[in-house]
C-alpha positions as CSV (number, residue, x, y, z in Angstrom):
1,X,26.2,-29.2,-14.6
2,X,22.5,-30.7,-14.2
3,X,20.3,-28.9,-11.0
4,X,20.8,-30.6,-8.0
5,X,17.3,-31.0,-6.1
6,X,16.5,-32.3,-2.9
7,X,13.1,-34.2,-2.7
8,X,11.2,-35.0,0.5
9,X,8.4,-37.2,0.4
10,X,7.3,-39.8,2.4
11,X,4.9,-41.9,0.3
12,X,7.6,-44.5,-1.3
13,X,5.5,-44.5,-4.5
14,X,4.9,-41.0,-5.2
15,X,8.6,-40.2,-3.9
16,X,10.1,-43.1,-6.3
17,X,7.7,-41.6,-9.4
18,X,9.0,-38.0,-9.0
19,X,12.6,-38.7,-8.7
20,X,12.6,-40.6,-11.9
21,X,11.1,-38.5,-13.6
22,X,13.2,-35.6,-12.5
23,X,16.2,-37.6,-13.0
24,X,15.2,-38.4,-16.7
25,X,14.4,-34.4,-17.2
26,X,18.6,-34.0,-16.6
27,X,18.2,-33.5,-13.0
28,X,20.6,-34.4,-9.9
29,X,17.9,-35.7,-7.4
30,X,18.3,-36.7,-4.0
31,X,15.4,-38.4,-2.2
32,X,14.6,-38.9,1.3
33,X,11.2,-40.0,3.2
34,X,11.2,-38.0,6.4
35,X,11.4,-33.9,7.5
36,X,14.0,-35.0,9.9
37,X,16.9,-36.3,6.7
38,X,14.7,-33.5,4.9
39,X,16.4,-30.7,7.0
40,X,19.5,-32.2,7.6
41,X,20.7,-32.5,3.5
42,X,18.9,-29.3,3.2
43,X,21.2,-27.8,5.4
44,X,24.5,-29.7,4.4
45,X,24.4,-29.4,0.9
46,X,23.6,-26.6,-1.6
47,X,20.4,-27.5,-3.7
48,X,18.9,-25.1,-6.2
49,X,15.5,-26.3,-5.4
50,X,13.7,-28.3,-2.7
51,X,10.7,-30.2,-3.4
52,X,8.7,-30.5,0.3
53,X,5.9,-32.5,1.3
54,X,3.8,-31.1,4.3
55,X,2.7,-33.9,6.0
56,X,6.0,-35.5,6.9
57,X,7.1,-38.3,9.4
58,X,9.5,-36.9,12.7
59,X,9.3,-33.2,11.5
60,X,6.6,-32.0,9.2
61,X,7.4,-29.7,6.3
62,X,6.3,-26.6,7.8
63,X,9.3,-27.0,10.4
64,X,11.7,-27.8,8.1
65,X,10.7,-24.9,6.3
66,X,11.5,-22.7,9.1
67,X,14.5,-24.1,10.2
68,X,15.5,-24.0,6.6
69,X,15.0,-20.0,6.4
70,X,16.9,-18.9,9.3
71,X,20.2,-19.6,7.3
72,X,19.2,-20.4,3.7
73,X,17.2,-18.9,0.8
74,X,17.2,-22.2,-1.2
75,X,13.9,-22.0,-3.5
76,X,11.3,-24.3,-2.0
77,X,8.4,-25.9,-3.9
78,X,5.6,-27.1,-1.4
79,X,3.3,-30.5,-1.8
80,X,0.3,-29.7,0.1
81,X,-1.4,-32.8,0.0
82,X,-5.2,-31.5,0.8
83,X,-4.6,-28.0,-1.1
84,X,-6.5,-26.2,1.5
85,X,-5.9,-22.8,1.4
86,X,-4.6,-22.1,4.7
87,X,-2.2,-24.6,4.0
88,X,-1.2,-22.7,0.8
89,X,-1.0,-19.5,2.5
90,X,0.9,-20.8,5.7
91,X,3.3,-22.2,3.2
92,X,4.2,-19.3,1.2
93,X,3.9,-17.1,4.6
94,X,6.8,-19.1,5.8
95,X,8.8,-18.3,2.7
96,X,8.1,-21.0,0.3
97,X,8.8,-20.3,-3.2
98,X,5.6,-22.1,-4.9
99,X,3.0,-24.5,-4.0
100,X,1.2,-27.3,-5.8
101,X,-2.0,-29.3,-4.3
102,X,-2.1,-33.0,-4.3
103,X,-3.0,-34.8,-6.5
104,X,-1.2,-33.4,-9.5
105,X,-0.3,-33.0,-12.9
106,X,3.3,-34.5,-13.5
107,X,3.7,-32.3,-15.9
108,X,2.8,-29.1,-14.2
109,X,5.3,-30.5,-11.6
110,X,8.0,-29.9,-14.6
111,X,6.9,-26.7,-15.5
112,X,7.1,-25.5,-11.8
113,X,9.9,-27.1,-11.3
114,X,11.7,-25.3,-14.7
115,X,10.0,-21.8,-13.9
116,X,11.6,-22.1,-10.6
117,X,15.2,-22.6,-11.4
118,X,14.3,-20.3,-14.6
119,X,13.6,-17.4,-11.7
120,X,16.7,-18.3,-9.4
121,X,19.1,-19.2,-12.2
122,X,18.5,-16.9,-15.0
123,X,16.8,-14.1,-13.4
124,X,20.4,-11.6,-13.9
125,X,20.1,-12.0,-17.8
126,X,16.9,-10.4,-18.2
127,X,18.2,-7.1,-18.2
128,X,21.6,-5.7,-19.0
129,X,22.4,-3.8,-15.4
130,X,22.9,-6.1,-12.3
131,X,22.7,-3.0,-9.4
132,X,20.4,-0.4,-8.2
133,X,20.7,1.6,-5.5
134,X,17.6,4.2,-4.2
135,X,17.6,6.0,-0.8
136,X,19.5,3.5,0.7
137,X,18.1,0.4,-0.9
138,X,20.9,-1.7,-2.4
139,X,19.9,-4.8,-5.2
140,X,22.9,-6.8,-6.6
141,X,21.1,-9.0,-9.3
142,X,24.6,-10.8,-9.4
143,X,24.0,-12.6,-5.8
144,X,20.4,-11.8,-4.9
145,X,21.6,-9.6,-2.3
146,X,19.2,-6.5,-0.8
147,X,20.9,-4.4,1.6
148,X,19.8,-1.0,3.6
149,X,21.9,1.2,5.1
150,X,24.5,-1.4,4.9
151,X,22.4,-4.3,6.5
152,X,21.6,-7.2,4.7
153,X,18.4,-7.9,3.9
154,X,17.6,-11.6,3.7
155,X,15.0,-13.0,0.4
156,X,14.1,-15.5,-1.2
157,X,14.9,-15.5,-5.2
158,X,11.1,-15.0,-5.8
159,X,11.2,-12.6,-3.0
160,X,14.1,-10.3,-4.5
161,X,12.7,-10.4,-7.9
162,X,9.7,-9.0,-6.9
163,X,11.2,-6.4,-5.3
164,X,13.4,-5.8,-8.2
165,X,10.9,-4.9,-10.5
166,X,9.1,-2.6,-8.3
167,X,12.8,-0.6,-7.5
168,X,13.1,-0.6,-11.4
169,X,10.0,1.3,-12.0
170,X,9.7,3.0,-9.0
171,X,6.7,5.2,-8.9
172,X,4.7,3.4,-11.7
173,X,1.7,1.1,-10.8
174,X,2.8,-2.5,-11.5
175,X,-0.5,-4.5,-12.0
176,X,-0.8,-7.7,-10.5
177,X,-1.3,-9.4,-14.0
178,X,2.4,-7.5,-15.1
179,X,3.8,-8.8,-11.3
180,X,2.3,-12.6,-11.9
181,X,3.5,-12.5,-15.7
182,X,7.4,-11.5,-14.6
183,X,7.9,-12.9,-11.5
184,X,6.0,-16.0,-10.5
185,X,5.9,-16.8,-14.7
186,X,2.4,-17.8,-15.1
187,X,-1.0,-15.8,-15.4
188,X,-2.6,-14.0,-13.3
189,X,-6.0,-15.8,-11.2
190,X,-7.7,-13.4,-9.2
191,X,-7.8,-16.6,-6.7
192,X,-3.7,-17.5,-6.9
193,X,-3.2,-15.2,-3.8
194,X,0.9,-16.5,-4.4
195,X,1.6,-13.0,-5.2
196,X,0.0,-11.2,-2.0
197,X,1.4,-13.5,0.0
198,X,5.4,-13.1,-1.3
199,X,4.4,-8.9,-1.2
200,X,3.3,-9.4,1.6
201,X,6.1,-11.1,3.4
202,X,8.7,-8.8,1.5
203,X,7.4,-5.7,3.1
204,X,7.3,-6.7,6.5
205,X,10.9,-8.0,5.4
206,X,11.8,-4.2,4.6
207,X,9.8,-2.7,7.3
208,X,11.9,-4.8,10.2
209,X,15.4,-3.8,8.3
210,X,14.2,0.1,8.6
211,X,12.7,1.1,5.8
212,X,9.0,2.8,5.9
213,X,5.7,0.6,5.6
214,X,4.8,3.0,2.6
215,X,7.8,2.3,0.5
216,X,5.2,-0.4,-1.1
217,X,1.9,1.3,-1.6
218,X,-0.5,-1.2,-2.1
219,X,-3.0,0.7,-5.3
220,X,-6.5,-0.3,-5.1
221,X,-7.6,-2.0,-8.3
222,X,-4.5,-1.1,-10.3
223,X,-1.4,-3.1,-8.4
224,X,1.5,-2.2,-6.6
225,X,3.9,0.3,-6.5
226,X,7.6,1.5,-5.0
227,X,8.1,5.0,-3.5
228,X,11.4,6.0,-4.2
């Protein structure tokens, strides 16, 4: 069955332009202008990936975002249509899967777009066991479910990948480079801080279910790592 994705965009042109060409990629799109029938089909229906503008009429993409993560881990791509950095950072903060400034590439839209569902879809057949289990940790790659001590930890794909391949070589300096390469799927740029941001929000993610704030050591100049 084609990926269903929700797109929300308010500038008719822009919105018309990407659904097409999503839809001629083999996509199931669904289009809507405002944060407000943003949320609500975000919430009703199961996408694999959302495609969310920031500036947005009724409720901007920042709130839809958050509503959005209280109950579901649907990947989200962000439009941020100045590509500050704040806005990038504030995005990805909230739990956003990926960013993209406006204007841009149609065809880095694609790419993002694949890598994304690559991550969420495929990310179980990249190794041959699906469960780890360390000091109370629990990973099932099956359902991108964390758990400690029993209680479900809540992620987004991007955020459990990470976190997978930090479990999996627990005690060994992961460069950034090797984390960029793996997880987000595209090269390392010493100013993409995508990959701070997502470590950082897992951590405090694992801190508030009860695990220590050194069970990801932060190595100066050579990456991260995962105290077993």
């Amino acid at each position: 069955m084609p990926a269903p994705i929700l797109v929300v965009e308010d500038d008719p042109q822009l919105n018309q332009q990407v659904c097409a060409l999503l839809e001629n990629k083999g996509f199931e799109v669904t289009c809507v202008h405002d944060g407000e029938q943003g949320l609500t089909h975000a919430l009703a229906y199961d996408y694999e990936l959302i495609i969310l503008d920031i500036r947005l009429p009724l409720l901007e993409g920042y709130d839809v975002l958050s509503q959005l993560r209280k109950c579901k881990q649907t990947p989200v791509l962000i439009l941020s249509a100045c590509g500050a950095e704040q806005d990038r950072i504030k995005g990805l903060s909230m739990g956003a899967d990926d960013y993209l400034p406006k204007p841009f590439n149609i065809e880095e839209l694609i790419l993002r777009v694949e890598a994304i569902l690559r991550r969420s879809q495929h990310f179980e057949q990249s190794t041959t066991h699906f469960f780890i289990e360390k000091n109370g940790l629990s990973l099932n790659k099956h359902h991108f479910e964390a758990t400690f001590n029993n209680a479900s930890i809540e992620m987004t794909a991007i955020q459990f990948k990470l976190l997978w391949h930090l479990v999996e070589n627990a005690g060994q300096a992961l460069s950034k480079p090797y984390l960029s390469q793996q997880v987000l799927e595209r090269q390392f740029s010493r100013y993409d801080r995508s990959l701070d941001m997502h470590l950082s929000r897992l951590r405090k993610k694992l801190i508030a279910a009860g695990m220590g704030a050194e069970s990801i050591t932060t190595l100066h100049g050579r990456g991260y790592t995962f105290n077993a």
